[in-house]
C-alpha positions in Angstrom: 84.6 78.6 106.7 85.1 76.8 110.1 87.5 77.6 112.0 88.8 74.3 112.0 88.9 73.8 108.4 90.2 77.3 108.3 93.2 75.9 110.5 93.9 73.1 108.3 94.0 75.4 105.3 96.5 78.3 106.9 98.9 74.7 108.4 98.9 73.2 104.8 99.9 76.4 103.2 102.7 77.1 105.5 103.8 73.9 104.6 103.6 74.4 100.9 106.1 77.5 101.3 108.9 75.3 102.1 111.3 74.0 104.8 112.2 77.7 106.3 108.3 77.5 107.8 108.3 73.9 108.2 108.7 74.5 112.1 105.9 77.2 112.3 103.7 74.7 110.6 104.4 71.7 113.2 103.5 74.2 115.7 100.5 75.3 114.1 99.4 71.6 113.8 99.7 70.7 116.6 98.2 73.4 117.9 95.3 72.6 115.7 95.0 68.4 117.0 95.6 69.6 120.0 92.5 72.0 120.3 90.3 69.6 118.2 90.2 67.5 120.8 90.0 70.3 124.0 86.3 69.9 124.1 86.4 65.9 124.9 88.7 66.4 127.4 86.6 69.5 128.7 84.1 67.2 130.1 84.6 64.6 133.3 82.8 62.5 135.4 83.6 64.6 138.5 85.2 68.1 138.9 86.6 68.8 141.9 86.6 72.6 143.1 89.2 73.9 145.2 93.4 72.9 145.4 94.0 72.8 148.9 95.3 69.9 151.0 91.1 68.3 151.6 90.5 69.0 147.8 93.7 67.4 146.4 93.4 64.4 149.1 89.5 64.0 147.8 90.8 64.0 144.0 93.3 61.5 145.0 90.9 58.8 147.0 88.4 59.1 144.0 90.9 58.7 141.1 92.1 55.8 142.8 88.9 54.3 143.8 87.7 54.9 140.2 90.6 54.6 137.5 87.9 53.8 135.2 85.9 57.6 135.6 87.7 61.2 134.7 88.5 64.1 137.4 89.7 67.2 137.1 90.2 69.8 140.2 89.8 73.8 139.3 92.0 76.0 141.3 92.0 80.4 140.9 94.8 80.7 142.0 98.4 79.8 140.2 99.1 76.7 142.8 97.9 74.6 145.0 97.5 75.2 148.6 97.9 79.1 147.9 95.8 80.0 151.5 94.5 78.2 154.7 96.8 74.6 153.3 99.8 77.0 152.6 99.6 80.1 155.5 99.1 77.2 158.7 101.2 75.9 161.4 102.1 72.8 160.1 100.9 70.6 163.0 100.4 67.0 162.8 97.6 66.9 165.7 96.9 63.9 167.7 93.4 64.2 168.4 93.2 65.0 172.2 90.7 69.0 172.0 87.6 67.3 170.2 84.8 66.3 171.3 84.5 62.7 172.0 82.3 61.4 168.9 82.7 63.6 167.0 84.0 63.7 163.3 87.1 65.6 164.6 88.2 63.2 166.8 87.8 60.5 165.1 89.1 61.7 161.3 92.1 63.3 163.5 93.2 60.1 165.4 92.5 58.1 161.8 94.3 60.8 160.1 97.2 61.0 161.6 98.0 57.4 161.4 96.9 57.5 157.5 99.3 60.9 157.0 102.5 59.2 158.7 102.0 56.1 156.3 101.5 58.1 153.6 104.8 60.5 153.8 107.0 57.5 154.7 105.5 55.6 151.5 106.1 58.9 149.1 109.3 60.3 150.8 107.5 63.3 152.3 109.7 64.9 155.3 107.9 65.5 158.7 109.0 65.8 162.7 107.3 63.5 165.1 108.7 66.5 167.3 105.8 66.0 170.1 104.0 68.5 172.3 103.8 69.5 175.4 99.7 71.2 177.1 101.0 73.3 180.0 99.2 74.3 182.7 101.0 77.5 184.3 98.3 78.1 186.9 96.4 75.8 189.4 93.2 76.4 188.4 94.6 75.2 184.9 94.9 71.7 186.2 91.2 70.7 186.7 90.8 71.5 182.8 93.9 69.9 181.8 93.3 66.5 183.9 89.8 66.6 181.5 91.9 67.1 178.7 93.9 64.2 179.2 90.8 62.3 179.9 88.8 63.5 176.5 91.9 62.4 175.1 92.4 58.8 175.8 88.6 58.3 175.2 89.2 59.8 171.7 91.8 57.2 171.5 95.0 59.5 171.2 98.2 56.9 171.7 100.7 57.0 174.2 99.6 60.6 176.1 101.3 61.1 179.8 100.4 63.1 182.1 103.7 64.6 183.0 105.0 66.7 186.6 107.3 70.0 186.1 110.4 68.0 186.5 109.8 66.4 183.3 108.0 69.6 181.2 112.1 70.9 182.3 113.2 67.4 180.6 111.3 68.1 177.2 111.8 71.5 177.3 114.5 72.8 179.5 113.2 76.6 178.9 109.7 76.0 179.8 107.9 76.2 183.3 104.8 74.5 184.7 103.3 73.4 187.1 101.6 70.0 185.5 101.4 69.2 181.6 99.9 66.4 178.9 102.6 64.6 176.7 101.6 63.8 173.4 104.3 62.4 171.5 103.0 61.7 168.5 101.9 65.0 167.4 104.8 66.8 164.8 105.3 69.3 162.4 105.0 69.2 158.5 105.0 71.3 155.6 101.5 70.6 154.3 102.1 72.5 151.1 104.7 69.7 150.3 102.0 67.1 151.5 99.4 68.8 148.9 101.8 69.1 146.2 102.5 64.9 146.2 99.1 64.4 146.5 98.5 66.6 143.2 101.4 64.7 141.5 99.8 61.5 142.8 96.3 62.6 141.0 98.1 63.3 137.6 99.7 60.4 137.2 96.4 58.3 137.6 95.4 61.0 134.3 93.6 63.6 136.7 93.7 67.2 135.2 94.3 70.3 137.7 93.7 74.2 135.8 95.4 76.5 138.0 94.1 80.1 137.5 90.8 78.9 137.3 88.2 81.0 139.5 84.6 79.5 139.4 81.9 82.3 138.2 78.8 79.6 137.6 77.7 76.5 138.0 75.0 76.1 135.6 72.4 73.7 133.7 74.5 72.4 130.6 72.5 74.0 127.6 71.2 72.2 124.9 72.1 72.9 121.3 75.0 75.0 122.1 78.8 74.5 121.0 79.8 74.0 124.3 77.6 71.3 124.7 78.6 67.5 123.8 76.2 65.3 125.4 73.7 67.0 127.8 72.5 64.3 129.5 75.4 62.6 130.4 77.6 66.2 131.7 74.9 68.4 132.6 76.8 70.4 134.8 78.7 73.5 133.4 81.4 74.8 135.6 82.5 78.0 134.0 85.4 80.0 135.0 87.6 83.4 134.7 90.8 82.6 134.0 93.2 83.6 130.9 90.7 82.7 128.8 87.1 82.4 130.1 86.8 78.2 130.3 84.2 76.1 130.6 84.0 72.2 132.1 81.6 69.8 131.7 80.6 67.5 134.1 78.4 64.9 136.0 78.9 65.8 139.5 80.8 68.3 141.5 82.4 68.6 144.8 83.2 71.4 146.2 86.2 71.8 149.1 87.0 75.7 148.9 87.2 76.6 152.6 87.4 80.8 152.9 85.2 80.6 149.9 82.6 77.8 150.7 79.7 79.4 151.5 79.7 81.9 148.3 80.4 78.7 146.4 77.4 76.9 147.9 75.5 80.2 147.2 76.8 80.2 143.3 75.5 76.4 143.1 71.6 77.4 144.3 72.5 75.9 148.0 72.0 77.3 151.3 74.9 79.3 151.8 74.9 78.7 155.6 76.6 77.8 157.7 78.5 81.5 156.9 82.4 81.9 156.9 83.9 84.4 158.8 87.7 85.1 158.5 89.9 85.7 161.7 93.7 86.3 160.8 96.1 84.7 163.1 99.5 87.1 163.4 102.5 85.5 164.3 105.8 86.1 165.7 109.0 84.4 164.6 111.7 83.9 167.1 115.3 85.3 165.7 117.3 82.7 163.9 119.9 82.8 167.2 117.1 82.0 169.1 115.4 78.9 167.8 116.7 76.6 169.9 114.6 77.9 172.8 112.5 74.9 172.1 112.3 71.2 171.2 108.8 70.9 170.5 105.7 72.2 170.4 104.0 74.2 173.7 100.6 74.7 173.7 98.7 76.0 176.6 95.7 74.2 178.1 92.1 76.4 176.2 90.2 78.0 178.0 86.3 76.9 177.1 85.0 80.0 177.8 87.1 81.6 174.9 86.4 81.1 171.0 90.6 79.9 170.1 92.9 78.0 171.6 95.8 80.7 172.2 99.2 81.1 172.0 101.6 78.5 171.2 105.1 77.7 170.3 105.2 76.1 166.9 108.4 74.7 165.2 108.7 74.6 161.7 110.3 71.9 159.0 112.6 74.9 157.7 114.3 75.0 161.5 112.4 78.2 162.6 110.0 79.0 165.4 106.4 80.4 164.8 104.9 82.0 168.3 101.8 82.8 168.1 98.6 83.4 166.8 96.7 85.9 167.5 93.1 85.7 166.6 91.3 88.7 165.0 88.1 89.4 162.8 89.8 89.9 159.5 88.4 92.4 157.3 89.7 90.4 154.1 88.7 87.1 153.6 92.3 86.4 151.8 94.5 89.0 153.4 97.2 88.4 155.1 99.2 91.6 156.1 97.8 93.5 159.0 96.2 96.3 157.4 94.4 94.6 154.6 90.9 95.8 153.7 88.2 94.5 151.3 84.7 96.8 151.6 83.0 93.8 149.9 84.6 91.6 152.4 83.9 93.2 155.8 80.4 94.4 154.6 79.5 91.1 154.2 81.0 89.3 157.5 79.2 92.7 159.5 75.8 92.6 157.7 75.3 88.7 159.1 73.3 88.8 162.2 75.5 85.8 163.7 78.9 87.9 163.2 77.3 90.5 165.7 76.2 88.0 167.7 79.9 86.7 168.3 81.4 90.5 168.0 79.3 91.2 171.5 79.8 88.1 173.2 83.5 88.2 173.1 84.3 92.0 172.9 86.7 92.5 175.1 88.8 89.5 174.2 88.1 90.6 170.3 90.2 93.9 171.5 92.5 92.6 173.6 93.1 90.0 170.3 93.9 93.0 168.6 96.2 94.8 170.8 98.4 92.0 170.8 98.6 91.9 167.0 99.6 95.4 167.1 101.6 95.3 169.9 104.3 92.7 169.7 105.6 92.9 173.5 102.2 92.4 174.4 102.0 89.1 172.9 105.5 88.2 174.4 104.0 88.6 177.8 101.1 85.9 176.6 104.3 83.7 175.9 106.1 84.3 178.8 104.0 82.6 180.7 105.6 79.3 179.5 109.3 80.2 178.5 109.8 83.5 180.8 113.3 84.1 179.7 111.9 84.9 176.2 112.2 88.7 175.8 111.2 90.6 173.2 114.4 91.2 171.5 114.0 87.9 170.6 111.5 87.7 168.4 110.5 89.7 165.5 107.2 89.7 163.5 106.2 86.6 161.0 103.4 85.3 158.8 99.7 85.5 159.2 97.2 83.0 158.4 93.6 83.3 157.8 91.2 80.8 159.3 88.0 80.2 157.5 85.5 80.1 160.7 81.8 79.0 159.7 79.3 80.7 162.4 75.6 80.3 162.7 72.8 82.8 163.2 73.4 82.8 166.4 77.0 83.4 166.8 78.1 79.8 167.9 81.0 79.0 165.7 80.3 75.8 164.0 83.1 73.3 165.7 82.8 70.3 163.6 83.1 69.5 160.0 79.8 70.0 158.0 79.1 68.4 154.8 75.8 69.0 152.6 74.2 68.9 149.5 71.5 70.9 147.8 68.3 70.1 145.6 67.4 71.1 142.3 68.6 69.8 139.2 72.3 71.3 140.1 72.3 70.8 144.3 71.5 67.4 143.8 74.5 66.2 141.8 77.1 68.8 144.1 78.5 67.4 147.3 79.8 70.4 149.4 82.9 70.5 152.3 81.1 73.1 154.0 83.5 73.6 157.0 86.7 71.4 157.8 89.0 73.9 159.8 91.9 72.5 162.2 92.5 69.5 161.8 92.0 69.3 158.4 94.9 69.1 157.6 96.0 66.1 159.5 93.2 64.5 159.0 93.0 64.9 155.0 93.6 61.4 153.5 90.4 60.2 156.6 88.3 63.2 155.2 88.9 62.2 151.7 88.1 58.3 152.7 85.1 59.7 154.2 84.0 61.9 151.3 84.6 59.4 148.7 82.2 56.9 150.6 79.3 59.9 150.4 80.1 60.6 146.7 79.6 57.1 145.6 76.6 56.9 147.7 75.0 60.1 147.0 75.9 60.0 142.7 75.6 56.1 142.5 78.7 55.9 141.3 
């Protein structure tokens, strides 16, 4: 007996017994139509893997390119923007760090735009709060005067180049001697920003499994229950969840940031460029103290140094992040100080370019580390803009973990990458291989940008 006319059987039998079942059988009906037709809507044009803020924004500029076609996005955790998307800053970056040309300077300038328009169209709540690049020393200003040059040619709006009477006019607790205004950068909540766009996908008829953590990507076997029409999904996308699941498909793209290499490698791709984590630990100033600042303050990078530094950050829910620090993290997803992962930190030491990086910038590595330990030492970093901050004032907040593709070599790899592979899978796979800061701002361009090389690459 099948078991689906097993089902029918066991629902029309409950129903014989009476009305005191009559509810149990309605359930077990349905349950039955409902699970008749699971395996049609198991298979889609596209799946999408990977619920962050680029993944949802890519599900949402191809459902609404193609109404016609069916996308679903697989997620492994139990919501969407669960790491880099939910553990950030929350800037809304203007575009002024990047090299001129390249695709984060011009996704972040055309992002940023695209982002306001998009949360004053769908009620999402942001701060055009501004920011302020300070340059405390004077051999900071040659580097900041290039700054403010790399910026206008990247086409960031309305930047000044501002004198220390005015920093004291933005921010009347900040000293400096000369700083870049950019007043179109703010502050968001990006988890609220992934969430519409997820609500946005699903009403267009996009499905989104939560709890669903890719184990394979495989040829779609003939001959096989799970498979409906080989040639047309040939593409099985299996997954660990509640119940082991399967999708069908007839392409894939992939957007899983701490995890896109192994995913590259689980699809028969080159699964370099690598990613190494680096936490970022920061401090929170006291509720008392928040209104130490307006804005945010940012200090002017040092090129010779891998990150940016430490900044003043505020947040949508009124507080103050300070920080981060920026250490080798020995868990790819762990965000408390001490977390550990063997599999994790084997794997980030064992590649050549990981060493490569580790002995480059040693000393900065462990003075990176101190200050994560050490909160006062990380208040003097800070002090540098705001000296009347002590640290009384602050107390210790969230971590993030950044998802930092290296090569071989040790360079980190500073601009988004994207790639596909060969074989019968690699060809049909588009994968986000790297889109750190300012991914996030510059989502709904990246998505516009991805969706052009998915209907070029699959013909769609």
């Amino acid at each position: 007996m099948s078991a689906s006319i097993g089902l029918r059987r066991v629902c029309k039998l409950v129903s014989n017994n009476g009305l005191k079942t009559r509810n149990f059988s309605k359930c077990l009906c349905r349950w039955y139509s409902e699970s008749s037709g699971s395996k049609e809507r198991n298979n889609y044009d596209v799946v999408i893997v990977g619920g962050g803020i680029v993944g949802m924004a890519t599900a949402r500029e191809l459902i609404l390119r193609h109404p016609s076609l069916t996308f679903a996005v697989v997620e492994k955790e139990s919501k969407l923007a669960y790491h880099q998307t939910g553990n950030n800053s929350g800037v809304i970056h203007a575009g002024i760090y990047y090299k001129p040309g390249s695709l984060k300077a011009k996704l972040c300038v055309k992002g940023l735009d695209m982002l306001y328009k998009y949360c004053d169209e769908n009620n999402v709540p942001y701060n055009k709060c501004g920011k302020l690049i300070v340059a405390t020393e004077p051999d900071e200003i040659p580097r900041l005067e290039a700054l403010y040059e790399r910026g206008n040619e990247n086409g960031v709006r309305d930047l000044r180049m501002i004198e220390a009477n005015e920093i004291r006019d933005i921010e009347p607790n900040c000293v400096g001697l000369k700083a870049v205004h950019s007043p179109h950068t703010g502050i968001i909540d990006y988890g609220v920003v992934t969430q519409s766009y997820g609500e946005f996908f699903e009403k267009r008829g996009g499905k989104i499994f939560c709890n669903f953590n890719v184990t394979d990507m495989s040829v779609t076997k003939e001959g096989t229950s799970d498979q409906l029409d080989g040639n047309k999904y040939p593409i099985t996308v299996t997954g660990k969840s509640d119940m082991d699941a399967k999708l069908q498909c007839r392409y894939v793209v992939t957007c899983c940031g701490l995890q896109s290499d192994r995913i590259a490698e689980l699809s028969g791709c080159n699964r370099e460029p690598r990613i190494v984590p680096f936490r970022g630990d920061y401090l929170m100033l006291t509720p008392d103290k928040n209104d130490m600042v307006n804005g945010n303050i940012y200090p002017v990078p040092n090129p010779a140094l891998p990150f940016l530094g430490v900044h003043f950050t505020p947040r949508m829910d009124g507080s103050v992040w300070l920080g981060p620090t920026a250490v080798l993290a020995f868990k790819r997803e762990g965000y408390n100080l001490l977390d550990f992962s063997l599999t994790d930190t084997v794997d980030a030491l064992k590649f050549r370019g990981t060493r490569k990086l580790a002995v480059k910038h040693f000393f900065f590595g462990l003075s990176e580390m101190y200050r994560a330990f050490f909160i006062s030492a990380q208040v003097k970093q800070l002090q540098r803009f705001i000296p009347t901050l002590q640290t009384k004032d602050v107390v210790r907040g969230p971590a993030g973990v950044r998802a930092q593709a290296l090569d071989r070599d040790g360079a980190l790899v500073d601009d988004f990458v994207f790639d596909a592979g060969d074989g019968e899978i690699g060809h049909r796979i588009l994968h986000i291989r790297n889109s750190p800061s300012p991914a996030a701002t510059s989502s709904l361009a990246i998505a516009d940008m991805v969706a052009d090389k998915v209907e070029k690459t699959f013909e769609l």
